[in-house]
C-alpha positions, 0 to 999 in steps of 0.5 A: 529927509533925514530919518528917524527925526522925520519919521512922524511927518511921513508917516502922516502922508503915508497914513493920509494916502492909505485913508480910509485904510486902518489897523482892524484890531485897533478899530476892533472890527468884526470879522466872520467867524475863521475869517483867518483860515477862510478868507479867500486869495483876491485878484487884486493882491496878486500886484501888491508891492513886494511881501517884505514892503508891505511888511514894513510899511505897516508893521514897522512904519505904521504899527500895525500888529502882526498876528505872526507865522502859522502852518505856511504863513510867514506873517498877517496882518488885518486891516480895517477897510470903511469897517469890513476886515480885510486881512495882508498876509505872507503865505508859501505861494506868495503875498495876497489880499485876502476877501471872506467873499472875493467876488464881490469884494473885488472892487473894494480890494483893487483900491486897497491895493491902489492906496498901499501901492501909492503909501509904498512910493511915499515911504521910499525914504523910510525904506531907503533908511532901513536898507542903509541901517541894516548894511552897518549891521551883521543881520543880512545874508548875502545871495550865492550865485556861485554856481550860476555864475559858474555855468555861464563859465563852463558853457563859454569855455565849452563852445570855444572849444567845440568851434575850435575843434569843428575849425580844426576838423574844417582847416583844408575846406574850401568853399566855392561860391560863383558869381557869374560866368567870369567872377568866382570866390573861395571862402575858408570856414576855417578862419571863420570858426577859429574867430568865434572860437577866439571870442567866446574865450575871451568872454569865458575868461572874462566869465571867470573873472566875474566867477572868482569874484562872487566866490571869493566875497563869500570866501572873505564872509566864510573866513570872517573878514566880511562883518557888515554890509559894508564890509561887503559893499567895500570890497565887492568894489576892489578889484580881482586882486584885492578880492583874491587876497582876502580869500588865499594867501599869496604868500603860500607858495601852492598860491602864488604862482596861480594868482601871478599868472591869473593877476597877468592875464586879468589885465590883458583882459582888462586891457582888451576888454575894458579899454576900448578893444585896441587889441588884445595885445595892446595895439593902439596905434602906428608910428610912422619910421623908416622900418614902416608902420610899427605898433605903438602898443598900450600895455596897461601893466602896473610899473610900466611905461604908458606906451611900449614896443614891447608890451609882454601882453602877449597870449593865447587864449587856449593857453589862458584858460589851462592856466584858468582851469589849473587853478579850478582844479587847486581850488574849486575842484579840491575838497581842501578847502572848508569854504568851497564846501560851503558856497557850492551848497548855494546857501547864503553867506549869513553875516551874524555867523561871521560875527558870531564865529558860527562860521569860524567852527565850520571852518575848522576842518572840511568835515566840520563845514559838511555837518555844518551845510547839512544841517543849515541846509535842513533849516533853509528847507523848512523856512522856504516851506513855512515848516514853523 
């Protein structure tokens, strides 16, 4: 469906499965006197579709008119249902149906919500419309999950090493196990606890990947290469690399060696990781000689070979995430950087300050970015808390 050019004949179909639902103010239905601050939260509009869909479903689509926000209310709309007043509405606990008598309008209201559920599936592609629209555009915020992104890092790394030390503290134990009179065994924690210390930094590393990524797209937005959702949406599909230059650059000689190291061991990661596991190091197979069975290894490095005896993939663990922890140190962990002030706030990244330079003053100098969250900040407060 090619929208807006079929915009009349979908809204047909929504109009006819939200029959015999109307906009009350057109209809001019009466409602009870403060119906607007009286009427009570029903049972039924507790699985209503999401605030923002039903928004555009009759505000947006249907033209229905918005009586707008009011003290913890961010938006109502009253509808006519077989001619009492009903009234959808946006409030700080949530979206809500509201009833001027709840108990025995109950019924009635478990069909309105049956009808909007069903209009909502139908306006799909209205919908889909918008959201492709507004990702050409500056109007949208881009969520910050930095620091839960970040705590997943730091709490992979933390158990790594916690096995590493109880392994270390366990290297001279034995324990013995008999089977019977003549049949006994001999099990090393050791060799047991410095696997899993292996595994869990292998995924911290990879946790960090997944970190400095996000990061990094805010990063680009701060520094006002990100635009549009688009601009976002390219990125967010490049790879580590790509998104590491938008942010530093590696021309700086304080940078560059850190995205070397990082750039080499992403892709023994990468290698390790994403391509089937042959090995952290590369191993994939055997060639058969008169030296024996010698690794015929699979480097995955940019300008080499495919195969290789040789890989140069070589690493330890312990020794990648120092290198990890160096460059957290030079950059998350500094106050030399503007846009790190800014993304360890959790704000969004808002798109329209990227276009608009509100974000290329902030980024001015750091003391410049902390006025600048302190005061977005307040403003996000009060918005959560429908504070108009």
């Amino acid at each position: 469906m090619n929208l807006p050019n079929e915009i009349d004949g979908l809204r047909e179909l929504v109009e006819k499965a939200l029959d015999p639902i109307a906009s009350a103010v057109e209809k001019g239905t009466k409602a009870e006197k403060d119906f607007l601050f009286t009427a009570a939260r029903t049972d039924a509009g507790r699985s209503l579709p999401p605030y923002y869909l039903v928004y555009f479903l009759f505000v947006d689509l249907l033209g229905y008119k918005s009586l707008g926000q009011f003290e913890k209310v961010s938006w109502s709309v009253l509808i006519d249902y077989n001619g009492t007043a009903y009234l959808l509405e946006h409030r700080k606990l949530g979206m809500g149906l509201f009833a001027s008598d709840k108990e025995n309008q109950e019924p009635e209201c478990q069909e309105i919500v049956k009808k909007i559920k069903k209009a909502v599936k139908i306006a799909q592609p209205y919908f889909e419309w918008i959201a492709s629209e507004a990702a050409k555009e500056s109007a949208l915020n881009v969520l910050n999950h930095s620091f839960r992104l970040h705590d997943r890092y730091d709490f992979l790394v933390k158990e790594s090493r916690k096995k590493a030390d109880e392994a270390l503290s366990r290297k001279d134990e034995r324990v013995r196990t008999q089977h019977s009179k003549n049949s006994c065994s001999v099990h090393m924690p050791y060799y047991e606890l410095k696997r899993e210390s292996e595994w869990l930094a292998l995924s911290a590393i990879d946790a960090f990947y997944s970190f400095t990524e996000h990061v990094f797209i805010h990063a680009g937005i701060l520094k006002g290469y990100l635009l549009t959702g688009e601009d976002v949406a390219n990125l967010a599909g490049k790879d580590w690399a790509s998104k590491f230059k938008t942010c530093l650059d590696i021309q700086d000689p304080l940078i560059k060696p850190h995205y070397d190291r990082l750039v080499a061991i992403k892709r023994q990661i990468r290698n390790y990781m994403a391509h089937g596991a042959f090995g952290k190091n590369g191993e994939a197979f055997q060639i058969h000689s008169g030296a024996g069975a010698v690794p015929l290894l699979m480097p995955h490095q940019k300008g080499s070979s495919r195969f290789s005896m040789q890989s140069g993939t070589e690493f330890q663990e312990e020794e990648a995430i120092s290198t990890i922890e160096e460059f957290m140190q030079f950059y998350w962990e500094s106050n030399d950087f503007p846009e790190v002030i800014y993304i360890k706030s959790t704000l969004p990244s808002i798109l329209i300050y990227a276009s608009d330079s509100t974000y290329s003053s902030a980024m001015a100098s750091t003391e410049d970015m902390e006025s600048f969250v302190d005061y977005l900040a307040g403003v996000h407060d009060r918005a959560a808390n429908m504070d108009w």
